[in-house]
C-alpha positions as CSV (number, residue, x, y, z in Angstrom):
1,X,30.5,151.1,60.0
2,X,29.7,147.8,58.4
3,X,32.6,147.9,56.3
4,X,34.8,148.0,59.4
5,X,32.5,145.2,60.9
6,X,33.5,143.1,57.8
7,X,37.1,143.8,58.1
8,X,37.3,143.1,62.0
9,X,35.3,140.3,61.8
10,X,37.8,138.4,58.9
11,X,40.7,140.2,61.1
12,X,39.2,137.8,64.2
13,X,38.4,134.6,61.4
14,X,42.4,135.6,60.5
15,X,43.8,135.1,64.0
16,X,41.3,132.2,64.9
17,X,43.0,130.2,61.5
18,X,46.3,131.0,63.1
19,X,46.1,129.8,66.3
20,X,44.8,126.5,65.3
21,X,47.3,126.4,62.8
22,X,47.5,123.8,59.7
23,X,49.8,120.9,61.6
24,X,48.0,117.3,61.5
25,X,46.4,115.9,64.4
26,X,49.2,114.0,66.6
27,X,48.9,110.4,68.5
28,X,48.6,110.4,72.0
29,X,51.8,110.0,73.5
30,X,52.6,106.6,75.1
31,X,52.8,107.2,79.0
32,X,55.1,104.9,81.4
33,X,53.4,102.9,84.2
34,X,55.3,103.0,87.4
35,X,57.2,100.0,88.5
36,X,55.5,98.1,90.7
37,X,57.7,96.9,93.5
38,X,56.8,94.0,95.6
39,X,56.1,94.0,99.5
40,X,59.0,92.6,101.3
41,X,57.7,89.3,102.8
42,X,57.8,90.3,107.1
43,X,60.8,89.0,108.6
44,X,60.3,87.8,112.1
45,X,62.3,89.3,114.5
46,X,65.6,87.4,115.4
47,X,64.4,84.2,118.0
48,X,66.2,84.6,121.2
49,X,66.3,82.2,123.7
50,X,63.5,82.7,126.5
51,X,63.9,80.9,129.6
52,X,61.6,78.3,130.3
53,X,58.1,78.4,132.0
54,X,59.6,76.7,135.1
55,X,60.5,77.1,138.7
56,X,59.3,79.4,141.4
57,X,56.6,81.8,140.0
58,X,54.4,84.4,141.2
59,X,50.7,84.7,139.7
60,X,48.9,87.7,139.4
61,X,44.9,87.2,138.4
62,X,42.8,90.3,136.2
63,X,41.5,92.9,139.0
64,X,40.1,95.7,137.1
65,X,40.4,97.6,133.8
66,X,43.5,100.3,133.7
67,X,41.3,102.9,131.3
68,X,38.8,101.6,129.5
69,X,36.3,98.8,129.6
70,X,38.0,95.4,128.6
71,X,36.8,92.2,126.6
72,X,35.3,89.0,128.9
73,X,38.8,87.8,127.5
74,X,41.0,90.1,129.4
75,X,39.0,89.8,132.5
76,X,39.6,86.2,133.3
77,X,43.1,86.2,132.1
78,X,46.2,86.2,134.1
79,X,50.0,86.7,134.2
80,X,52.5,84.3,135.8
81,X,56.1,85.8,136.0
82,X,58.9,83.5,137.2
83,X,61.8,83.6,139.4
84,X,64.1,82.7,136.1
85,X,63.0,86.2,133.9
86,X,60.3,84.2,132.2
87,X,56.4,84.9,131.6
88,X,53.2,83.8,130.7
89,X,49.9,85.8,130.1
90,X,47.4,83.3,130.2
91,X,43.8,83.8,128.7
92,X,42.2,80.5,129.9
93,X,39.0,81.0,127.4
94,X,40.8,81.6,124.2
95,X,41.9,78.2,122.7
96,X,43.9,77.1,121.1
97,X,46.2,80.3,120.5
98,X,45.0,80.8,124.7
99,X,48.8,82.1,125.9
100,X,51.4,84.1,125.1
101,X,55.5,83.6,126.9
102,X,58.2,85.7,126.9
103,X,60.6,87.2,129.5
104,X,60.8,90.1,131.8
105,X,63.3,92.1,133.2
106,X,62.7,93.7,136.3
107,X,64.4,97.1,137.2
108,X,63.0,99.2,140.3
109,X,59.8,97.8,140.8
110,X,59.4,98.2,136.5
111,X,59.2,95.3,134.4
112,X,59.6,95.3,130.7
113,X,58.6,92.5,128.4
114,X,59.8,90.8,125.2
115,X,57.0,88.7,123.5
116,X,57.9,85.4,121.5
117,X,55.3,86.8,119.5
118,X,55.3,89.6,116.9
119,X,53.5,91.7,113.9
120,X,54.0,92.8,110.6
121,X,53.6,95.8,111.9
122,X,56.8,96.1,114.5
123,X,57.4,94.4,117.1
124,X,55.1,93.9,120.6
125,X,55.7,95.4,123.4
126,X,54.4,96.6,126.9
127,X,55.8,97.5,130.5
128,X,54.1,97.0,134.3
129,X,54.8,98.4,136.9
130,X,54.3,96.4,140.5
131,X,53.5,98.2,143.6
132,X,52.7,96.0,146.5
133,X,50.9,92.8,145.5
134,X,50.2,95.1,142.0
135,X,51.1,94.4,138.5
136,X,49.7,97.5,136.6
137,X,50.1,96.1,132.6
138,X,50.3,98.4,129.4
139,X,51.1,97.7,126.0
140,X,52.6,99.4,123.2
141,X,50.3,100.8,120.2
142,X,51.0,98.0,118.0
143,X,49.7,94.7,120.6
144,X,47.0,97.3,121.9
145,X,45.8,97.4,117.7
146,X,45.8,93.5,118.2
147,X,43.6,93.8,120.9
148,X,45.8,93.3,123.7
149,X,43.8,95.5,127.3
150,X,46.1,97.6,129.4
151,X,45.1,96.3,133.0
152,X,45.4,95.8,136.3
153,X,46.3,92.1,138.1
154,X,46.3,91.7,141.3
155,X,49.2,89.4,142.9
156,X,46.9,85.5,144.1
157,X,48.3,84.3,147.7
């Protein structure tokens, strides 16, 4: 029995030898790093002509919250849309950056808004809705992540 011990143990020593076989160590093979490609500098969206902030308006002043609770910001502000297509919401106790124009289009008691202003991001946007002396705001995702409030104005005398 030891003698087959001996010859299963050089049998194991044998195969151990071969596996590792007799070849040199090797370098490490260089690896590529992946290209890196710039960010495209944000492109602002193509300036169209908004109509100006004058003529007959109506003014509708913050009434309440449309979901959620809103900043001090949101509850003083107000929104003045004009006879002409054009808009203003108005946040009297933000300076300096304290407004923000654009125009509307009106369709069935819906009005839908293009902003002068924009983000990296995409561009703003947001709807409202009147019903009586009602203007019932909301924003898309990307002005709501900029901390725009969906809410409620109410339509001043």
């Amino acid at each position: 029995m030891n003698k087959s011990v001996r010859r299963g143990a050089i049998v194991v020593l044998l195969l151990v030898c071969a596996a590792c076989g007799s070849s040199s160590p090797t370098a490490p093979t260089a690896t590529s790093q992946p290209q890196v490609i710039p960010e495209p500098t944000p492109t602002p969206p193509p300036a169209a002509n908004f109509p100006p902030l004058s003529g007959p308006s109506r003014t509708f002043t913050f009434d309440r919250e449309l979901s959620y609770p809103v900043s001090n910001y949101t509850k003083t502000s107000n929104f003045v849309l004009y006879d002409n297509g054009a808009f203003v919401l108005q946040y009297p106790g933000l300076s300096p950056a304290g407004s923000y124009r654009g125009a509307y289009t009106e369709s069935n008691g819906v009005l839908t808004f293009q902003w002068e202003g924009w983000s990296i991001a995409g561009p703003w946007g947001g709807t409202g809705t009147l019903k009586g002396n009602s203007l019932t705001v909301q924003y898309n995702e990307i002005m709501e992540l900029t901390d725009f409030e969906n809410a409620v104005y109410v339509r001043v005398p």
